[in-house]
GUDREN-237388 format. One record per residue (C-alpha): residue number from 1; residue in one letter; x, y, z. Coordinates in steps of 0.05 Angstrom, whole numbers. Layout:
NODE,resi,resn,u,v,w
NODE,NUM,A,X,Y,Z
...
//
This chain:
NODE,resi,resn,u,v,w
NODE,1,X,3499,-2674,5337
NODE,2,X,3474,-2604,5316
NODE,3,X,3494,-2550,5349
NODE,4,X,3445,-2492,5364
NODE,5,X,3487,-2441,5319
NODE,6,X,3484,-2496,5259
NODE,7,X,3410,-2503,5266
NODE,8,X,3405,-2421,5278
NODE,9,X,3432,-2419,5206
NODE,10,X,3398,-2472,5178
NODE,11,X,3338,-2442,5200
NODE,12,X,3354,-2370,5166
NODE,13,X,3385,-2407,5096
NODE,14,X,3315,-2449,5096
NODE,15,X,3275,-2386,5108
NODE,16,X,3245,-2426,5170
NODE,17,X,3258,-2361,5201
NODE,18,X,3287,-2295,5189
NODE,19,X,3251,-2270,5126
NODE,20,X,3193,-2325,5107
NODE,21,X,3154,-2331,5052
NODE,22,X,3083,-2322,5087
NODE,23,X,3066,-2243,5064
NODE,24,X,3041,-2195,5125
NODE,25,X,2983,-2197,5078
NODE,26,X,2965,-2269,5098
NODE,27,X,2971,-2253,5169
NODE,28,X,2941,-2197,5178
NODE,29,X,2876,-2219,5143
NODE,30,X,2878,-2285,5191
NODE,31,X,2876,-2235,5247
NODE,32,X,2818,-2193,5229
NODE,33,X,2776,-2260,5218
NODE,34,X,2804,-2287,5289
NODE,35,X,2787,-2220,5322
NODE,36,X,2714,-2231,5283
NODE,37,X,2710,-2301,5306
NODE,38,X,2711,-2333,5237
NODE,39,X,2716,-2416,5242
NODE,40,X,2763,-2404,5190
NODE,41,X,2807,-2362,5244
NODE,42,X,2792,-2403,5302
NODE,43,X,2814,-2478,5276
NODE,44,X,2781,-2503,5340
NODE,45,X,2795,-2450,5394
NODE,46,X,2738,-2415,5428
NODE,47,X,2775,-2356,5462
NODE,48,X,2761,-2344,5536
NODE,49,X,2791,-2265,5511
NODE,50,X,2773,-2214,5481
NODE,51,X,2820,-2202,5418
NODE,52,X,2827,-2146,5367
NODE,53,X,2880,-2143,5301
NODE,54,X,2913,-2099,5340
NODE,55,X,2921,-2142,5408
NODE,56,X,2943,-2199,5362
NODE,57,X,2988,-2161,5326
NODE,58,X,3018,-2144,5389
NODE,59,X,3008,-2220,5409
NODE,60,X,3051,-2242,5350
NODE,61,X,3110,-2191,5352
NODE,62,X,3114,-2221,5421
NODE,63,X,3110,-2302,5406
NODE,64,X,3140,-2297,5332
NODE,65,X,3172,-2237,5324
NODE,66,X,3129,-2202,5271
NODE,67,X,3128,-2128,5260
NODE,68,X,3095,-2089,5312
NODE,69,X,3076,-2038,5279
NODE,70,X,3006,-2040,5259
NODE,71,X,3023,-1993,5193
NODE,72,X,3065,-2040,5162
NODE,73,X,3017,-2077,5112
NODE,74,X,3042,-2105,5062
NODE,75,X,3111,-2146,5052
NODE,76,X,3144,-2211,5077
NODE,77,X,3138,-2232,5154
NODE,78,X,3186,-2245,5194
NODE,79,X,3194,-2294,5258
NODE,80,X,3258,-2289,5300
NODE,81,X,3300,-2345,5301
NODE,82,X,3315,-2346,5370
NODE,83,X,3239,-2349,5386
NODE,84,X,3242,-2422,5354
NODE,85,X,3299,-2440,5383
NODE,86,X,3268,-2424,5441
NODE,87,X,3193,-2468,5420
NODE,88,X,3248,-2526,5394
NODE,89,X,3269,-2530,5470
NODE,90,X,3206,-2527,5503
NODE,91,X,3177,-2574,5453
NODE,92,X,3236,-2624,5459
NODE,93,X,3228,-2622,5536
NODE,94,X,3155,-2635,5535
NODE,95,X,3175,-2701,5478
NODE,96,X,3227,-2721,5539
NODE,97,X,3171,-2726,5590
NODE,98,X,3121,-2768,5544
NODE,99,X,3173,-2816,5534
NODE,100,X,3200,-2820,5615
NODE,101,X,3121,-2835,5627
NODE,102,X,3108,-2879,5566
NODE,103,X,3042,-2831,5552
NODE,104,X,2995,-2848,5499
NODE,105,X,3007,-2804,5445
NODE,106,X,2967,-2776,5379
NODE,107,X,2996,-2749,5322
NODE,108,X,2962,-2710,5270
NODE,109,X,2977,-2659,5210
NODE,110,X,2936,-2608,5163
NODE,111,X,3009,-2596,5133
NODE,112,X,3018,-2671,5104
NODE,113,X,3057,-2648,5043
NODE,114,X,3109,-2618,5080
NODE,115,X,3103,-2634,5152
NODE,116,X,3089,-2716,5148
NODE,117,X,3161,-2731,5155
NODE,118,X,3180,-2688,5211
NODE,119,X,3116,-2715,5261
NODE,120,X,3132,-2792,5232
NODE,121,X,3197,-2795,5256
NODE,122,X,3168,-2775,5316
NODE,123,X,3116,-2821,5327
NODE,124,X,3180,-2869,5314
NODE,125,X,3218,-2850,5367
NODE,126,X,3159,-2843,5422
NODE,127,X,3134,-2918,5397
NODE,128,X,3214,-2946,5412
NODE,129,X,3204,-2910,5473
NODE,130,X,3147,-2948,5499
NODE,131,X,3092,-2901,5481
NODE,132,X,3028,-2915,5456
NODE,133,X,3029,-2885,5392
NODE,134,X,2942,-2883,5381
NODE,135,X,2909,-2887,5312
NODE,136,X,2828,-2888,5328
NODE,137,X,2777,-2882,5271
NODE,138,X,2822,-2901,5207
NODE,139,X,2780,-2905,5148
NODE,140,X,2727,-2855,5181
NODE,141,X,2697,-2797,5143
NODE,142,X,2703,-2726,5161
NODE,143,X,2653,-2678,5123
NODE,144,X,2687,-2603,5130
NODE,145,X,2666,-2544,5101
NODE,146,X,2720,-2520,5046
NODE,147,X,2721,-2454,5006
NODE,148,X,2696,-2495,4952
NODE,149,X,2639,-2521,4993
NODE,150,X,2624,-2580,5036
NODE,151,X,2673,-2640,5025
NODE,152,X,2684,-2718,5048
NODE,153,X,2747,-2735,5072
NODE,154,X,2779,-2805,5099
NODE,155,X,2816,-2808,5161
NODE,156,X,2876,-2844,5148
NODE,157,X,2944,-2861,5184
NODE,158,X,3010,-2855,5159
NODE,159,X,3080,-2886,5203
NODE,160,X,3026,-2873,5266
NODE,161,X,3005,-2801,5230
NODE,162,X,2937,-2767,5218
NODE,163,X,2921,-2737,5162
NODE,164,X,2856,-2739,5117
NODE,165,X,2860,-2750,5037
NODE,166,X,2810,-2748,4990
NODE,167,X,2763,-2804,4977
NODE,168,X,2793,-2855,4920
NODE,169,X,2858,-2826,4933
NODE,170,X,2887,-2878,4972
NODE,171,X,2954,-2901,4998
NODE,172,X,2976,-2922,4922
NODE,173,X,2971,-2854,4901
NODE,174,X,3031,-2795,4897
NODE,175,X,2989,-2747,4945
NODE,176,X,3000,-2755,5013
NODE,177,X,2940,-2719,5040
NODE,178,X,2898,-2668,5040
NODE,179,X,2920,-2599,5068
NODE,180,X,2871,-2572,5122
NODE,181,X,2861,-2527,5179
NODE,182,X,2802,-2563,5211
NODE,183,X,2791,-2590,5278
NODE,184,X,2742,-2649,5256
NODE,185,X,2789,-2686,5240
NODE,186,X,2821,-2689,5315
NODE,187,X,2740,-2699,5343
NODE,188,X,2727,-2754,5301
NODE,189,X,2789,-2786,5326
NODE,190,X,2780,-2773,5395
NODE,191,X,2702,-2796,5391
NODE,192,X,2721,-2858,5355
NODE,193,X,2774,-2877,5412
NODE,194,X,2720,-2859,5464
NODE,195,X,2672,-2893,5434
NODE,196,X,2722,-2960,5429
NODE,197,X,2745,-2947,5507
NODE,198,X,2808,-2951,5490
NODE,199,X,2863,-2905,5516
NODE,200,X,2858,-2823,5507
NODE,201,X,2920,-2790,5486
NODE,202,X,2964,-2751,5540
NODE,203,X,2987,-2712,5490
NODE,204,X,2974,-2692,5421
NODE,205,X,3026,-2667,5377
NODE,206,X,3016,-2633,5315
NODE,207,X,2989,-2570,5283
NODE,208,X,2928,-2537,5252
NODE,209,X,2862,-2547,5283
NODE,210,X,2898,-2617,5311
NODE,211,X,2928,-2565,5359
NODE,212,X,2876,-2529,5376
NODE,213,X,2819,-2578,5381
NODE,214,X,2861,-2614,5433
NODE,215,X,2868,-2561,5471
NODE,216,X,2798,-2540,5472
NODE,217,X,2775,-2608,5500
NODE,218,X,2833,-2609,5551
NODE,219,X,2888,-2649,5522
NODE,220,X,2954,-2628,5526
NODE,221,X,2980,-2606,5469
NODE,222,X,3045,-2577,5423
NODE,223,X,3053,-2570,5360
NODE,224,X,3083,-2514,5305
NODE,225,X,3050,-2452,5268
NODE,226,X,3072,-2399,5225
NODE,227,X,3062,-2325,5227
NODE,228,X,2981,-2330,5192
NODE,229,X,2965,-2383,5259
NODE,230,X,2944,-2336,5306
NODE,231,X,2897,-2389,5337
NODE,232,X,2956,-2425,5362
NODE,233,X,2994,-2378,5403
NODE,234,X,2927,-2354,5430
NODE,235,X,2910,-2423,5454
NODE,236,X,2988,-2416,5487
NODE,237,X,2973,-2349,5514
NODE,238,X,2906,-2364,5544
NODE,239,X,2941,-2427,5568
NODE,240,X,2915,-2490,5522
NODE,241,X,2963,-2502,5489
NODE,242,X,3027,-2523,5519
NODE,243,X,3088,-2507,5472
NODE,244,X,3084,-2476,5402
NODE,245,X,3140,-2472,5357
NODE,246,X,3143,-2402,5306
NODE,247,X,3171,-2431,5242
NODE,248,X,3145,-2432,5165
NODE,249,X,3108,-2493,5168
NODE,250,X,3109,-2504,5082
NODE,251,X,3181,-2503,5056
NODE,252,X,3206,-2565,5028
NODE,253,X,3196,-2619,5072
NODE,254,X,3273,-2642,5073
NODE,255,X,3287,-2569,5110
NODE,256,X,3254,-2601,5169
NODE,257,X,3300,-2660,5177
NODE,258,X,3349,-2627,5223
NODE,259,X,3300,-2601,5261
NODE,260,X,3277,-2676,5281
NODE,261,X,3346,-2692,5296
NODE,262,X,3354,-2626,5343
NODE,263,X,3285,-2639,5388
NODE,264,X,3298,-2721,5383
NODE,265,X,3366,-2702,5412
NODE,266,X,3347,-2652,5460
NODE,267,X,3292,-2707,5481
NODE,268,X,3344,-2766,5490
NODE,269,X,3307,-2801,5434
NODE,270,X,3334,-2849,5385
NODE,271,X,3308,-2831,5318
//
């Protein structure tokens, strides 16, 4: 078992926390275009709130751990280890209950490069658990609007989850998916399994505008974001989003692995 000190350092030698390699650059531009309502910004959220850079400055020294200080500019952000520790717990807890009520769950990721392994090993352990693990409109397309213009993706499913790849890509190929911030994805899903009757999730797990289009519409929903996510721990703040975890969410995607054994075995969940 890991202990929380091993996984405290693991998290600071990964540069999961502590010093990451998003710049203060990145994030404060993502929260002048969420304070301007920008789609880009938003992934999916419509704010009930009023925010400004400087509330969600404040917002993110609270949640992450990021500078206060609105004169710092320029640089590497930090998050505080402790606050994911912290989002690791909450986020565990919430896996736990899914799994004591065998809840339909749906899994998706803009982050498939790196984040694919963590939320499949998930999707294993809810699935021997006796949840529904859902997978509604495989094979659908999803137009979304890209800084290179309008683009057609597929909606596929890989070990139970979402992701969208490029068309002719397929499952043959090296690339795993498509990295995206978009919320269609998540509404086509959800339209396709209303549309088929079958079973809405309980929960959605994931990140990205798979976060925050859930919570939009009502679902419950978790999921991780870095420091440049704003949308996310707004959505938590204005109380849409159930759990989020602070964390660099694109190192190498073997720097995640004890992080699914920590939350399986916070949940009681065999991996």
């Amino acid at each position: 078992m890991l202990s929380t000190g091993a996984l405290r350092a693991h998290l600071l030698a990964a540069r999961l926390a502590g010093t990451v390699a998003t710049s203060r650059e990145e994030s404060l531009r993502s929260y002048r275009l969420f304070a301007a309502r920008d789609p880009r910004a938003l992934i999916g959220l419509d704010p009930e709130w009023t925010w400004s850079s400087e509330d969600l400055i404040e917002l993110m020294a609270d949640k992450c751990g990021v500078s206060a200080d609105p004169r710092y500019v320029s640089g590497h952000d930090v998050i505080d280890p402790e606050r994911t520790l912290e989002g690791l717990e909450a986020f565990a807890e919430r896996l736990a209950r899914a799994a004591r009520h065998r809840e339909a769950v749906l899994l998706g990721t803009g982050h498939p490069h790196r984040l694919l392994g963590f939320y499949a090993a998930l999707a294993d352990a809810l699935s021997a658990a006796g949840c529904a693990v859902l997978t509604p409109a495989q094979g659908r397309c999803v137009d979304i609007t890209t800084r290179f213009g309008l683009r057609t993706y597929n909606l596929d499913y890989v070990r139970g989850v979402a992701l969208v790849r490029e068309p002719g890509s397929g499952r043959a190929g090296c690339e795993p998916g498509a990295h995206t911030h978009s919320p269609l994805p998540l509404r086509t899903a959800l339209a396709a399994a209303a549309e088929a009757g079958g079973p809405l999730p309980e929960l959605v797990i994931g990140d990205h505008g798979w976060v925050c289009g859930a919570g939009q519409l009502g679902f419950d929903a978790i999921g991780l974001a870095d420091t440049d996510d704003p949308a996310l721990f707004v959505g938590e703040a204005e109380g849409r989003v159930s759990v989020v975890v602070p964390l660099d969410d694109a190192v190498r995607s073997d720097y995640y692995r004890p992080l699914t054994r920590y939350v399986l075995n916070r949940a009681c969940l065999s991996q």
